[in-house]
C-alpha positions in Angstrom: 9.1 36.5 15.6 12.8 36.0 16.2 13.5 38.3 13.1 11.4 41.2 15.1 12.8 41.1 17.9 16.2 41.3 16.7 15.0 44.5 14.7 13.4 45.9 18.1 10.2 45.7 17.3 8.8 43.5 20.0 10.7 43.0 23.4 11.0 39.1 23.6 10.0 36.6 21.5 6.7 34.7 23.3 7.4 31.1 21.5 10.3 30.8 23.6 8.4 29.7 26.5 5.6 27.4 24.5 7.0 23.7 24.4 7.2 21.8 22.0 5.3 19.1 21.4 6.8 15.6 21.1 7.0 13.3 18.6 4.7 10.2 18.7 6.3 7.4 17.2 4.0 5.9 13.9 3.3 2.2 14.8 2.6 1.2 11.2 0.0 -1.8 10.7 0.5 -4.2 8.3 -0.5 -7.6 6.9 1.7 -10.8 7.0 2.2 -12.6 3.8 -0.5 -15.3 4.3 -2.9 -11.9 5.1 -1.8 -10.9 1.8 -2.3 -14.1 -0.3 -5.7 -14.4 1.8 -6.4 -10.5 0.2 -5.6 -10.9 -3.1 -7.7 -14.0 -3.2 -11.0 -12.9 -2.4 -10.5 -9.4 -4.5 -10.4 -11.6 -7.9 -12.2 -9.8 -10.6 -12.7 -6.7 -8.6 -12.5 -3.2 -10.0 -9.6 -2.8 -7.1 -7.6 -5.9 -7.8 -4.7 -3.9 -10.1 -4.6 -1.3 -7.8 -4.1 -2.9 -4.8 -1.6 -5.5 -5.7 0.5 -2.7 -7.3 0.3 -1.0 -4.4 1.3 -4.3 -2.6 4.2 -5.1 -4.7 6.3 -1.5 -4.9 4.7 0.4 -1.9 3.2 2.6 -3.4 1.3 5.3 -2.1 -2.4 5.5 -3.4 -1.8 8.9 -5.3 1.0 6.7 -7.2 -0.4 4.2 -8.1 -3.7 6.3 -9.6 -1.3 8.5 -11.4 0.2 5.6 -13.2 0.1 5.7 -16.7 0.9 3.8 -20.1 3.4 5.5 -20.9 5.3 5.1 -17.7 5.6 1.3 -18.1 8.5 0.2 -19.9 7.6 -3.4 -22.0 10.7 -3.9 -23.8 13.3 -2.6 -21.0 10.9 -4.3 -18.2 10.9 -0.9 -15.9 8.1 1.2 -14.9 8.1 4.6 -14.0 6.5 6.6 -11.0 6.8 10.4 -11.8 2.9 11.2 -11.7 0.4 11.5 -9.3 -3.8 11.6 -8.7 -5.2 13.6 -6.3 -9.0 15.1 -5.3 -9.6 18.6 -5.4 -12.9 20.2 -4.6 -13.7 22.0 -8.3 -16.8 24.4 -8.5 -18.1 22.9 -5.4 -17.6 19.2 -5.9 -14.0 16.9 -5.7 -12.9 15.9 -8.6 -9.6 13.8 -9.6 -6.4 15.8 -10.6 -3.4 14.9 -12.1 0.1 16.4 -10.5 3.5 15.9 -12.0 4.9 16.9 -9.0 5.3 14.3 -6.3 5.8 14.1 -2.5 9.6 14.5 -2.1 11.9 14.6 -5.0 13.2 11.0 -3.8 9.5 10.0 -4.9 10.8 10.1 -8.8 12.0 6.8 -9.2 12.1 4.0 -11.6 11.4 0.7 -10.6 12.2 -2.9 -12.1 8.7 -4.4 -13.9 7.9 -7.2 -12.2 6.1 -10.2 -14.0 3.3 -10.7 -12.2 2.3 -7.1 -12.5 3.7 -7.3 -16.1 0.7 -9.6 -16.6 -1.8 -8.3 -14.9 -1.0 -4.8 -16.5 -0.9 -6.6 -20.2 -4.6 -8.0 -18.8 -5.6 -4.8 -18.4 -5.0 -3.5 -21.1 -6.8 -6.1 -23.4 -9.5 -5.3 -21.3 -9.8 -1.4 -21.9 -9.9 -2.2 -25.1 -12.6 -4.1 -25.4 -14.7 -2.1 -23.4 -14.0 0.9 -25.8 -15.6 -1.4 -28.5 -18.3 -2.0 -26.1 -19.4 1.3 -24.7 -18.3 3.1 -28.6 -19.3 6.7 -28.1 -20.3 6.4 -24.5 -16.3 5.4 -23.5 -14.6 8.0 -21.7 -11.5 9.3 -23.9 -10.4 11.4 -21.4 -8.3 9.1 -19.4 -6.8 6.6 -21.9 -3.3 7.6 -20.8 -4.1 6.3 -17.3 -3.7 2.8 -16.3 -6.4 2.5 -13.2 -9.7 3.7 -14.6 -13.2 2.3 -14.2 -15.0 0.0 -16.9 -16.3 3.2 -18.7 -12.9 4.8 -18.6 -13.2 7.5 -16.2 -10.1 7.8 -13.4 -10.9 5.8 -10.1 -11.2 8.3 -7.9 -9.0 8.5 -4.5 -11.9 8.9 -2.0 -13.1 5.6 -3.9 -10.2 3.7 -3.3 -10.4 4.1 0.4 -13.9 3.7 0.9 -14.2 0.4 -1.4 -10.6 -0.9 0.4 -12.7 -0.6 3.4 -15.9 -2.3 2.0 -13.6 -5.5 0.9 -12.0 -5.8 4.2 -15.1 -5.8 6.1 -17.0 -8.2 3.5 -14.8 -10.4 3.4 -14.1 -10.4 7.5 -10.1 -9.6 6.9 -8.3 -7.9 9.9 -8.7 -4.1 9.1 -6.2 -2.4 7.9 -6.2 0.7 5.5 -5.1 1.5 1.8 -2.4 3.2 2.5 -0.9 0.2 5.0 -0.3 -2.3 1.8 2.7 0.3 1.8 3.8 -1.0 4.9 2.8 -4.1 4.8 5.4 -4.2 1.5 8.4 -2.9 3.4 7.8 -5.4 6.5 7.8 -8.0 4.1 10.9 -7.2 2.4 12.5 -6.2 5.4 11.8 -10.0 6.5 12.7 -11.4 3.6 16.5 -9.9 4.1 16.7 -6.5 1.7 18.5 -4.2 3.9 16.8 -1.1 4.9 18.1 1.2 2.5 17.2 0.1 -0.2 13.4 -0.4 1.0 14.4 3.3 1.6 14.4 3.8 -2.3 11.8 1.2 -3.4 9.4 3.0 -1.4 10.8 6.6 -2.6 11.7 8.3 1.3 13.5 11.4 1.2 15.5 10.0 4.0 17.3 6.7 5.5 15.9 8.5 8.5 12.4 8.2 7.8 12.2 4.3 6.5 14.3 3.4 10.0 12.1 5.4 12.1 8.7 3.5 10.4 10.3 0.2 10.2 13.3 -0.3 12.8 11.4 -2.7 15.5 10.3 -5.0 12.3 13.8 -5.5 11.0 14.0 -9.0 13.2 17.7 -9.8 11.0 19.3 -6.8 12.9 17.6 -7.5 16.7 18.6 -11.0 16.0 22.2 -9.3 15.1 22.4 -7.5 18.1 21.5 -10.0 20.5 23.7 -12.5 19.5 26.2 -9.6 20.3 24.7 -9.3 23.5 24.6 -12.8 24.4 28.0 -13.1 24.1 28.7 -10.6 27.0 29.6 -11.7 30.4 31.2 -14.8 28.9 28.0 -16.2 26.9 28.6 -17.3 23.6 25.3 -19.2 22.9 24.1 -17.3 19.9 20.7 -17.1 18.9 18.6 -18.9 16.6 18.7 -17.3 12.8 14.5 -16.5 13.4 13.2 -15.6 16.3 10.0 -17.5 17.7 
């Protein structure tokens, strides 16, 4: 609109006089680490279990860790690769799972250090889709045998299924209620209190921007508050510093 009325085509510009609306800050939920060990107790043996504790490990986000395949992890060099994605798309009138190479942000391409206890489980898993190929023969999905987080039968776990059976564990199991998508944040709060500065949760969790990881997770990074109001403290001639955790 600003281009036409440069060119004369319309007298003003009417957007000038909307306002903008302004920006609500994102107050992430989370889990604390006994939450987490409480989770991944009573998920033992589930058809989510790889899933979510590889999304509670690097951040992921659900579309990651769906897209994850084989190939991606690294065995020998102990690395494993997120450069592949799973989303739903509505095909002839129903939604289906689709594979993307190309990710949220660029930033989003990264490699990551393979971590033992996903190492294992990952190693687990795939003793275990092998077997069920000798069990189901010809009625074993071929499909997906590149993909890492697939269903008994082989066929991709669907996104929409992630959520809905995330949701169906929480409320079994009488956990506080948090979504899928939160074992993201729930693995940045929990590095961020466990001292890894905030740039590099910035890459771990693949943000575009520093920006973006400060704006989610500046009021949980207790280190710096506990920083600044020893600083603080110190005004007005008080040099009592704080305690290293706050209670």
């Amino acid at each position: 609109m600003q281009s036409a009325v440069k060119k004369e085509m319309i007298p003003r510009n009417s957007a000038d006089s909307v306002d903008k609306p302004k920006k609500n800050h994102y107050q992430a939920a989370h889990y604390t680490e006994a939450e987490m060990l409480e989770l991944f107790k009573v998920i033992e043996g589930d058809p989510l279990e790889l899933p979510i504790k590889i999304a509670a490990y690097y951040g992921l986000r659900r579309s990651e860790v769906l897209g994850l395949k084989w190939e991606a992890v690294n065995f020998q060099e102990k690395t494993l690769a997120i450069n592949h994605k799973i989303i739903e798309a509505k095909v002839d009138g129903r939604f289906v799972p689709v594979g993307e190479d190309v990710l949220k942000t660029k930033s989003s391409i990264r490699t990551l250090p393979l971590l033992p206890v996903i190492e294992e489980l990952l190693l687990q898993e795939k003793e275990k889709q092998e077997f069920m190929q000798k069990i189901f023969k010809g009625s074993y999905c071929k499909d997906y045998r590149e993909y890492i987080c697939i269903d008994q039968t082989g066929k991709l776990l669907r996104p929409n299924f992630v959520t809905e059976h995330f949701a169906y564990l929480i409320k079994k199991f009488g956990l506080k209620k948090i979504r899928f998508h939160d074992l993201r944040h729930t693995c940045a709060s929990l590095l961020l209190a466990n001292g890894v500065p905030m740039k590099q949760i910035q890459v771990w969790l693949g943000h575009s921007t520093f920006s973006t990881t400060a704006d989610i997770y500046a009021h949980l990074d207790m280190s710096a508050q506990i920083q600044t109001g020893n600083v603080a403290g110190m005004l007005f001639g008080q040099v009592k510093s704080l305690p290293n955790a706050l209670t």
